[in-house]
C-alpha positions as CSV (number, residue, x, y, z in Angstrom):
1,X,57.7,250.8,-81.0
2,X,59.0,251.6,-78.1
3,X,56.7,253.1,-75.0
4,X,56.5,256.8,-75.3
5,X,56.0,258.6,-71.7
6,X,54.7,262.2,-72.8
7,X,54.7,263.7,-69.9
8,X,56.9,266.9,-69.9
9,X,56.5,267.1,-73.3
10,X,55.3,269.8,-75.4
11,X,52.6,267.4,-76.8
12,X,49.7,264.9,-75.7
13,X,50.4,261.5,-76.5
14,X,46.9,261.5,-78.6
15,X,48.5,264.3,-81.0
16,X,51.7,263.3,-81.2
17,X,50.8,262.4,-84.9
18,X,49.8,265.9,-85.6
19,X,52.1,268.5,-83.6
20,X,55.7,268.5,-82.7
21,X,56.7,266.7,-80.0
22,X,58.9,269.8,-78.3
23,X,57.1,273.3,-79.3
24,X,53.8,271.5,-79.5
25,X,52.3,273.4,-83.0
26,X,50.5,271.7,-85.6
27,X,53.0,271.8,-88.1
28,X,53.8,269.1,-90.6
29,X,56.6,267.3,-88.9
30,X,60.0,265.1,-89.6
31,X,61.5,262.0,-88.6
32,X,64.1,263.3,-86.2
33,X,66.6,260.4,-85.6
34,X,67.1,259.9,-81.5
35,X,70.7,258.8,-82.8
36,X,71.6,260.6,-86.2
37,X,72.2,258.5,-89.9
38,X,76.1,260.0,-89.2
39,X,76.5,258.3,-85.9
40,X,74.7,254.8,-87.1
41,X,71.8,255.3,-85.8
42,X,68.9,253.2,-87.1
43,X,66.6,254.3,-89.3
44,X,63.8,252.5,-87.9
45,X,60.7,254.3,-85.5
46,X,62.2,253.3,-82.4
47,X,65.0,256.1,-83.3
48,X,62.4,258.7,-84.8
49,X,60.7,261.4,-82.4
50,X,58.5,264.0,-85.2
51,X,59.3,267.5,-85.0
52,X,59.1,270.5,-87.1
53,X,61.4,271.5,-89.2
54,X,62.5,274.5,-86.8
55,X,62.5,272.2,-83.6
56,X,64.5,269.5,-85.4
57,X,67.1,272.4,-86.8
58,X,68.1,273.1,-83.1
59,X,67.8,268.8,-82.2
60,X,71.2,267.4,-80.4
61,X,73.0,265.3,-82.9
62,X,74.7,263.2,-80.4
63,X,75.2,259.7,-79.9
64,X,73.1,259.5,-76.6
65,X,69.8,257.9,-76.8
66,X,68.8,259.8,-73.9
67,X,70.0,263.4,-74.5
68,X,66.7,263.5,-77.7
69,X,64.5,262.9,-74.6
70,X,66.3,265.3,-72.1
71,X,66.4,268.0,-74.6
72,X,62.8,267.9,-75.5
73,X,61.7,267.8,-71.7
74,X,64.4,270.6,-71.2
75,X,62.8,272.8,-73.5
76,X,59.3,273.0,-74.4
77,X,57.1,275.1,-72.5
78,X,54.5,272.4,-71.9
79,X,51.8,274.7,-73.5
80,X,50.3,274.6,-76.9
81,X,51.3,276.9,-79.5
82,X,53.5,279.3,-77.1
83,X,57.3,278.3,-77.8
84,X,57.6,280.5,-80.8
85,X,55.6,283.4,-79.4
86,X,57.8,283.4,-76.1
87,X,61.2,283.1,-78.6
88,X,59.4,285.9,-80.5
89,X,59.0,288.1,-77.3
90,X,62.7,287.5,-76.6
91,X,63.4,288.0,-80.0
92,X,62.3,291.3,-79.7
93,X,64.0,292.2,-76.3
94,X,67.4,291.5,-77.7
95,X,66.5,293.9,-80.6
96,X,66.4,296.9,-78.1
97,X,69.9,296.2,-76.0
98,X,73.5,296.8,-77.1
99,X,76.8,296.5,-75.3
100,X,79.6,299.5,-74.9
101,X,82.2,298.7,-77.8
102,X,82.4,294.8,-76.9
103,X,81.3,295.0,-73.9
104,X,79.0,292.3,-72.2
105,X,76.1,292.9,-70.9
106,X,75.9,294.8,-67.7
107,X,73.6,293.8,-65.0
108,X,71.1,296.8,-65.5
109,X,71.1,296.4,-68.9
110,X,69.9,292.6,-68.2
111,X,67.5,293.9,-65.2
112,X,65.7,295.9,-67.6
113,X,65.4,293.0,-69.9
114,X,63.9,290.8,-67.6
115,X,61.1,293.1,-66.6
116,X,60.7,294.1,-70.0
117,X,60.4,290.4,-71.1
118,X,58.1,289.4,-68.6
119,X,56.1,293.0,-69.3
120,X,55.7,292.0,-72.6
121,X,54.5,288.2,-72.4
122,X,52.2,289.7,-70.0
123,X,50.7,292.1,-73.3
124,X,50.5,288.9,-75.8
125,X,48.8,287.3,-73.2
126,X,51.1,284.8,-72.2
127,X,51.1,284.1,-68.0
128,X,55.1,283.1,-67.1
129,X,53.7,282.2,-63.6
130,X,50.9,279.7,-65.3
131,X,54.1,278.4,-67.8
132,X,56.5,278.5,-65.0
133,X,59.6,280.5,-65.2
134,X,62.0,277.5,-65.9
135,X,60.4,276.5,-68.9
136,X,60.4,279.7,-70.3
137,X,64.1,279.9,-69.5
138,X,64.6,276.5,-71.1
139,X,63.0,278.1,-74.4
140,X,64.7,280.8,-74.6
141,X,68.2,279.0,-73.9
């Protein structure tokens, strides 16, 4: 097997059997292939990382062996069992926007949602200065 550097991940190497590698929840996980089965990749462990089934729906299916590692590095918050509550928040945000007839979004429409955003991670207890505010935006991409 090849060496596995976790740092920036969304896990510890000594639960990487247990949690997914990117949003870091124990959650039973899948072989996610590095390069996918369409693109001949190999099905052996060198080309797995384990993810849940919701982190390996969104996976790059690309033939780059580096992009798996990128994306997962690019994206987790680097907290246990935060990704989906921070998706959640913003989940939630979006819910109380809309647009005029087509419209994008104008600029106080997205001011409001930034405060509001960070206002309500502050209320479910989640610190976006502890996270960092470009992991958080690397979730929520």
């Amino acid at each position: 097997m090849r060496y596995i550097d976790e740092c920036g991940y969304g896990v510890d190497a000594s639960e990487m059997d247990i949690r997914c590698w990117r949003c870091g929840y124990k959650r039973n996980t899948e072989r996610c292939h590095i390069i996918p089965d369409s693109l001949d990749g190999k099905d052996t462990p060198s080309n797995y990382v384990l993810l849940c089934n919701d982190c390996h729906i969104e996976a790059p299916n690309v033939n780059d062996p580096n992009e798996m590692d990128n994306w997962i590095r690019s994206t987790n918050v680097g907290m246990y069992d935060n990704f989906w509550k921070i998706r959640e928040v913003w989940d939630f945000v979006w819910k109380d926007v809309t647009n005029h007839w087509g419209e994008k979004l104008n600029d106080s429409t997205k001011e409001w949602m930034t405060k509001e955003f960070l206002k309500r991670l502050y209320s479910n207890n989640i610190d976006p200065q502890w996270i960092g505010i470009k992991k958080i935006m690397g979730c929520i991409k």
